[in-house]
N, C-alpha and C positions, 0 to 999 in steps of 0.2 A: 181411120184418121189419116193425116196427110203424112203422119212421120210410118204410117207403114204397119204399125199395130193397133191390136183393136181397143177402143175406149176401154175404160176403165169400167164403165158399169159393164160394160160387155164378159171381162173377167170377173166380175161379181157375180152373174147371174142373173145382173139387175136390168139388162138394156131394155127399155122403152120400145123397141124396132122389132125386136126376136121374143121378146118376153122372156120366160124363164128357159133354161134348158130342158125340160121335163116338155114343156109346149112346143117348141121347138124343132126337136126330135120326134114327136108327136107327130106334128104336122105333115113329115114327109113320108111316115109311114104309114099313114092312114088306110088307106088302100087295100096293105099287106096286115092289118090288124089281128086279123083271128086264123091267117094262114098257119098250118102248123110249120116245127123249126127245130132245129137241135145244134145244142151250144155246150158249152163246155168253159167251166167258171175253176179257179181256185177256192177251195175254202179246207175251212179247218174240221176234221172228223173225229171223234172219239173214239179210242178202240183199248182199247183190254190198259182202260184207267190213264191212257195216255193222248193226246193232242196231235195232231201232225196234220202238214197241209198236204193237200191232194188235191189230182184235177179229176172233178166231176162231170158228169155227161148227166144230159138235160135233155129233154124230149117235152115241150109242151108247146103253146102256140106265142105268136111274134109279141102279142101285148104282154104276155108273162117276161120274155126276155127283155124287151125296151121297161118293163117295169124293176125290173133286178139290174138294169144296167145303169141306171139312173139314180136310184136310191146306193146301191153298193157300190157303186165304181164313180160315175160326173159329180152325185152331191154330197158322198162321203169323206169330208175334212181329212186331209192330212197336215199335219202340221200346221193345222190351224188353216188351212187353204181348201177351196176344192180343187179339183182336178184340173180342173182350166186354169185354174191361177197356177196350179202347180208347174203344167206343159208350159204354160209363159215363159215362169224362170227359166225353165232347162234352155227355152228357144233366144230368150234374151240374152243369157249367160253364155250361149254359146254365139253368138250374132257378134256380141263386144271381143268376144276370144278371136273372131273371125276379123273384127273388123281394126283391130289391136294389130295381129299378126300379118294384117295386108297394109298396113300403115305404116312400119317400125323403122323407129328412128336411128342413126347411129349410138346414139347416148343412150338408146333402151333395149332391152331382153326382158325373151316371155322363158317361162320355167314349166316346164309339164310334165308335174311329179305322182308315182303312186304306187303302192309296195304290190309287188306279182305275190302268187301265190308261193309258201316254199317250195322251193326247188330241193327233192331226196336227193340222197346218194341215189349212184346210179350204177348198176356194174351189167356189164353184156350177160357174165354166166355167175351166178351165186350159188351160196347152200340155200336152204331153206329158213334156217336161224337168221338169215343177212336180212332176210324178205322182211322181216316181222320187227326189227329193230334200226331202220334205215336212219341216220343222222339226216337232220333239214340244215339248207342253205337258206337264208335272206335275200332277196334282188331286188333291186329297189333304180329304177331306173328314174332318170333325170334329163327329158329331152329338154333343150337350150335350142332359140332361135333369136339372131341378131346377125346385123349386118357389118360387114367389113366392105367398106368403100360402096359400090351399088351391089354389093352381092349378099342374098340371104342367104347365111350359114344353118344347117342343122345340125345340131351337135349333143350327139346324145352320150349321156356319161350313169353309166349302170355300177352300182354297186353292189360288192358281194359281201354277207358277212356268216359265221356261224353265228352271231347272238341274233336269234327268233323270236327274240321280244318287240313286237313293232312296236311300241308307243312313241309318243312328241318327243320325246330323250333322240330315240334312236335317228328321227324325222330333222331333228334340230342337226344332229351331227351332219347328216349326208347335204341338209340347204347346205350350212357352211362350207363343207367339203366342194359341194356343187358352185360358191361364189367362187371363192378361191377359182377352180380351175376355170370360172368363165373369166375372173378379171387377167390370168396369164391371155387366154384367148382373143380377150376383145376386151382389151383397157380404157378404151374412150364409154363403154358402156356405165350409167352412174345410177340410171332406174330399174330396177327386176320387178316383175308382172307374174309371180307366184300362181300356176294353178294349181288347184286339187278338186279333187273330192271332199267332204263335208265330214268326214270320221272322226268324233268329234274326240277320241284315244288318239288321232295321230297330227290331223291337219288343224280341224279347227272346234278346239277345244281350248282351258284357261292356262294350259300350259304353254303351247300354239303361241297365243298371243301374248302371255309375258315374255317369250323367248322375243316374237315383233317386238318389242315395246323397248325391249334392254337392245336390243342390235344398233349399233351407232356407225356401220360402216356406210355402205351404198342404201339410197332408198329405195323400200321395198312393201310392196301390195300384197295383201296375200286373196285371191279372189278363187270362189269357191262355186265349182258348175253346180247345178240343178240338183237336186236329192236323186237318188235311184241312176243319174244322168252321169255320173263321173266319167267313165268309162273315154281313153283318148290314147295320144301318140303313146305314152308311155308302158298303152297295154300291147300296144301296135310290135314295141321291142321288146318286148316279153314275150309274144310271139314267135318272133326270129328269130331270137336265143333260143326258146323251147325247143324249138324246129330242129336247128343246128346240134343243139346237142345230143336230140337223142338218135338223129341219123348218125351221130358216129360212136354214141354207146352201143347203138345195136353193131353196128359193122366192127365193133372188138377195137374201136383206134381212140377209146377214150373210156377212162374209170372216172369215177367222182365218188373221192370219200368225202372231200370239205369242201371250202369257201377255195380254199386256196388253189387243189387242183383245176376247181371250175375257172379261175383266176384264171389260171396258167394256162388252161388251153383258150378259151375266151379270149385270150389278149393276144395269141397266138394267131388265131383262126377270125378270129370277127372282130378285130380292128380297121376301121378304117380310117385311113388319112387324107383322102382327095376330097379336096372341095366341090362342091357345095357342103357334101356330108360327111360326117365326121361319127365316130364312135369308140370312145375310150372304155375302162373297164377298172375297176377301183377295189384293191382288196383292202377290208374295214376288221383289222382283228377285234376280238371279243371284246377286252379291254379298253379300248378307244373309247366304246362308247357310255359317257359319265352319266350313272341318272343321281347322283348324291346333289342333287343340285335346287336346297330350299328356298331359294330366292325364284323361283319358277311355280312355287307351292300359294297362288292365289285363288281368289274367289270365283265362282264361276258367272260370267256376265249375264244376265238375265235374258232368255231370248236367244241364245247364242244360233240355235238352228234358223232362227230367219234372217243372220246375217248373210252376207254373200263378198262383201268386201271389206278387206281392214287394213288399216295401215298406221303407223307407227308416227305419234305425236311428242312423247318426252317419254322420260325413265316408268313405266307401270303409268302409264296412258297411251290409250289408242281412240282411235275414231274409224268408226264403221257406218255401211250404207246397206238397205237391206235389196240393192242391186246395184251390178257393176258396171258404170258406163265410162269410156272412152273417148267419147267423142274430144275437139278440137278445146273446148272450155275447159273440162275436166282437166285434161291433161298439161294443159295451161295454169292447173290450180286457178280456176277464177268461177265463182259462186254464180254462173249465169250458165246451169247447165242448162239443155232446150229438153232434157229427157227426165227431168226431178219429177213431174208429176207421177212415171213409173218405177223410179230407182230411190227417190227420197232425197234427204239431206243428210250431211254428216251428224251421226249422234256421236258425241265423246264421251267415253268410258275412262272412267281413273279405277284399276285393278289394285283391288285390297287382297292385300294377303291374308289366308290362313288363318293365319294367327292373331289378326292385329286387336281381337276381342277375347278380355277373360271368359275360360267356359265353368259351369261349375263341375265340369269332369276332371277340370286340368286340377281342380282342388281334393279330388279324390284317389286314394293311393291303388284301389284295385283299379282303376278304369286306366291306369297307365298297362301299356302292352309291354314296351319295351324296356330295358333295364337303364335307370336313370346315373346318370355319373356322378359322384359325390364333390362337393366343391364347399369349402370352407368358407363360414362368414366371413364378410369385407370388411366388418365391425367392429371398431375397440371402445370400450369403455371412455376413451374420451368425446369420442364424436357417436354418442348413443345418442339415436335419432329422438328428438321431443316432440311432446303432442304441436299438430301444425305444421312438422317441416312436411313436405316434399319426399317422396324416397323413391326408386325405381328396386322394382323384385326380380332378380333375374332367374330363371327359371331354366333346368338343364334338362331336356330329352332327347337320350340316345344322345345324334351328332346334332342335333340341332340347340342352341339359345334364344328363349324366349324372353324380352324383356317389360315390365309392365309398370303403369305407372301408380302411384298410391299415396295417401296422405297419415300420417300418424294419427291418431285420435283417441279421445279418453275410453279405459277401459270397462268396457260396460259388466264385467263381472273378472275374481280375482285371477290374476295370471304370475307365473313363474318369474324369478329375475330374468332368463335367459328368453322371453316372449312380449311380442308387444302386439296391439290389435291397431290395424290398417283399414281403411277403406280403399281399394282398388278404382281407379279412376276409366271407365268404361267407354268407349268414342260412342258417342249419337249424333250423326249424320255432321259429322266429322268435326263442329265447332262446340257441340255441347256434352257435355258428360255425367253418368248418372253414378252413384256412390255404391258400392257392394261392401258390408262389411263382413271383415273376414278375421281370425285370430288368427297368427302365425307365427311357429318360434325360431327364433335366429342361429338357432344349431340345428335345425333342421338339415341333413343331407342333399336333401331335393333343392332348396334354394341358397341363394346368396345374396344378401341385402347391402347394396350401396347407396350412399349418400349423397345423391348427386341436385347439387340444388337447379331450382328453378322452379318455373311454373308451367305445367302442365296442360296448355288450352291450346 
C-alpha cells in the first residue's frame, strides 16, 4: 500500500495476489520439496508425569518442515491473531514509538518503563548459609525523553526498592515518582507517552487503568509494544547497572545487602549529570509502597490484551485503541486519522468496580475470608424503615465498606421484631434493576442499616 504497510487482507491471510500463506510458502519452495533437512522446533514433552518445554531435533524432508511451520507456528492464533498479524503489531508499535521519539515536542515526554529482574544480595567472599538465603532488590528503571530548547534529553531514573512485589501498586508508585522528577526537569512538558510491556499484573491490567482514569495531573497515554516484543531502553540500563555492579563486587570495592547499599553506591558511581544524558537513582523503602487502595479494586475490561493504547477520559473512564498511532491528527486530537483502518477508533470503557453488584456469596457467612468489623445499627425505633421506603445496607469487610441499595417489602413468612425482609436493588446495564429478595436482621454484626431516602435508578 502507499502508506508503507501491507493491506489488510494481506495480514489476514486473505490477499487475492499471494493467496493464502500455506500457497505462498509453497510456491517458493517447490523445487526443494522432498530434499531432506534438519530443524529444531520447541514443544512441550512429558516426562516422569510432568510437562516442560524443550528444543527438539528433526530430521525428515523440506515438505514435513514447511508443513509443521505453517500449521504450528504462521496459522496458529495467538491471541486471537496469527502470526503475521501478530509481527504487525510489534512492527507498528514499534514504528509509532520511533516515529513519536523523532518528532517530540517541547510540551511532550515518552516514558520507557519495565521491572529488571531482582537483583540479590551480592557479597565478593561469603559462607555457604549466605549462598542459599541471599535477600532480592526491585530495579525498576524509567528511561524519560524530552526536549529542553533544541536538545533531546535522556534521562533515565532507576529505582531501587526491597519490596519484591512487582504488581500495578508498586508500578503506580515509581509513574508518580517518575512524573514528579520529570516535571522538576522539564516543566513546560504537559503530555507523557507511557511505554510498557503488556503484563497485564503490572502495566496493563484493571488496576493499570483505574490508576489512568483517577490521575488528574499531566496528560498521559499509556501505549503498550507488541506481545513477546516489549523488550527496550529500560532493559538497555539494566544492563549497565548489572555490568557495573558486579565488576566491583567481584574486585572486593562493593557489598549489597539491600536496596539501600545498592542505592549508595549507584548514586555514587553511575550518576550522571552532563547533557544530553542524565541518570539518577531513587531509593523506595518498603513502606512507601500502598497496595490498601479499594478504589483501584474494578472490573476487568473485556479484551484488555488487544488493547495497545489507553488514555484517561474522567474519574473510572478511559478510551482505548487496539493500535497506537502518532501521527500529526492524532496528536492534534482531531478524528481524521489517515491510519484508522490499521489502529481503529477510540472505544470508551466506563470501569465498574468490584463491588458494584450484590453477590450471593457476600450473603453467606462461611464464604467471607476475612474477619468482618462489627458495626451497630443506624436504626431507632422511630424511623423503622416501612414497607416501600428506599434503604441502603451497608456492608463491612475487613477495611473495606460496601454499600447497597434496597427496598423494604412485605414479609413473605414470620420474622423477629428485630428483622425485616428487603429486596436488594441489582444494576443491569446500568439504567435498569432487577429485584433479589433477601431477609435480614438489623442487629446483625455484619451490617448496618441506614435510612437514606431517595430513589434508586
Amino acid at each position: 500500500m502507499d502508506s508503507g504497510w501491507h493491506h489488510l487482507f494481506c495480514l489476514e491471510g486473505k490477499c487475492v495476489t499471494c493467496g493464502s500463506p500455506a500457497e505462498y510458502i509453497g510456491s517458493k519452495f517447490q523445487r526443494y520439496i522432498d530434499s531432506p533437512v534438519g530443524w529444531q522446533h520447541w514443544e512441550c514433552v512429558s516426562q516422569d508425569g510432568r510437562t516442560r518445554l524443550e528444543l527438539v531435533f528433526k530430521s525428515r524432508k523440506l515438505r514435513d518442515l514447511l508443513e509443521e511451520f505453517i500449521e504450528k507456528d504462521i496459522m496458529q492464533l495467538f491471541q486471537g491473531f496469527m502470526f503475521v498479524r501478530h509481527l504487525h503489531k510489534f512492527f507498528w508499535q514499534y514504528s509509532q514509538y520511533s516515529l513519536l521519539r523523532g518528532s517530540l515536542q517541547e510540551d511532550e515526554a515518552i516514558m520507557v518503563m519495565d521491572f529488571a529482574e531482582n537483583r540479590k544480595a551480592f557479597y565478593a567472599v561469603e559462607v555457604k548459609s549466605a549462598h542459599f538465603g541471599k535477600a532480592q532488590i526491585t530495579m525498576h528503571p524509567t528511561v524519560c525523553f524530552y526536549k529542553v530548547g533544541e536538545v533531546q534529553m535522556r534521562h533515565s531514573m532507576v529505582f531501587l526498592s526491597d519490596d519484591i512485589c512487582h504488581d500495578y501498586h508498586a508500578v503506580h508508585h515509581f509513574t508518580l515518582a517518575s512524573i514528579e522528577a520529570l516535571a522538576k526537569a522539564a516543566p513546560l512538558v504537559q503530555r507523557v507517552y507511557i511505554f510498557s510491556d503488556g503484563c497485564a499484573g503490572q502495566y496493563k491490567g484493571k488496576g493499570t487503568f483505574a490508576d489512568l482514569s483517577l490521575y488528574t495531573g499531566k496528560r498521559i497515554q499509556r501505549v503498550f509494544f507488541g506481545s513477546e516484543h516489549g523488550k527496550g531502553e529500560a532493559n538497555g540500563e539494566t544492563g549497565v547497572i548489572n555490568r557495573a555492579v558486579d565488576r566491583a563486587v567481584s574486585s572486593g570495592r562493593l557489598t549489597v545487602r539491600n536496596a539501600e547499599d545498592l542505592h549508595t553506591w549507584c548514586s555514587k558511581e553511575l550518576t550522571r549529570t552532563e547533557q544530553p544524558s542524565l541518570r539518577d537513582f531513587f531509593l523506595v523503602p518498603r513502606e512507601e509502597i500502598i497496595r490498601d487502595r479499594p478504589q483501584t479494586d474494578v472490573v476487568t475490561i473485556p479484551g484488555t490484551r488487544r488493547i495497545h493504547q489507553a488514555e484517561r477520559v474522567s474519574d473510572y473512564i478511559i478510551r482505548t485503541r487496539m493500535l497506537a498511532c502518532f501521527c500529526e491528527a492524532c496528536r492534534r486530537d482531531s478524528e481524521s486519522c489517515p491510519n484508522q483502518a490499521y489502529v481503529g477508533t477510540y472505544t470508551v470503557h466506563k470501569l465498574k468496580s468490584s463491588h458494584s453488584n450484590l453477590d450471593d456469596a457476600f450473603l453467606e457467612d462461611d464464604a467471607v475470608e476475612s474477619t468482618p468489623v462489627p458495626e451497630p445499627p443506624q436504626i431507632s425505633p422511630a424511623n423503622d424503615p416501612k414497607v416501600g421506603d428506599f434503604v441502603s445496607v451497608k456492608y463491612t469487610l475487613g477495611k473495606k465498606q460496601l454499600i447497597y441499595n434496597a427496598v423494604v417489602i412485605e414479609p413473605c413468612q414470620p420474622l423477629e421484631d428485630s428483622e425485616l425482609m428487603v429486596s436488594f436493588l441489582k444494576d443491569k446495564a446500568h439504567t435498569l434493576f432487577s429485584l433479589k429478595r433477601r431477609r435480614w436482621s438489623l442487629s446483625s454484626s455484619r451490617l448496618a442499616l441506614t435510612t437514606e431516602g431517595g430513589i434508586f435508578f
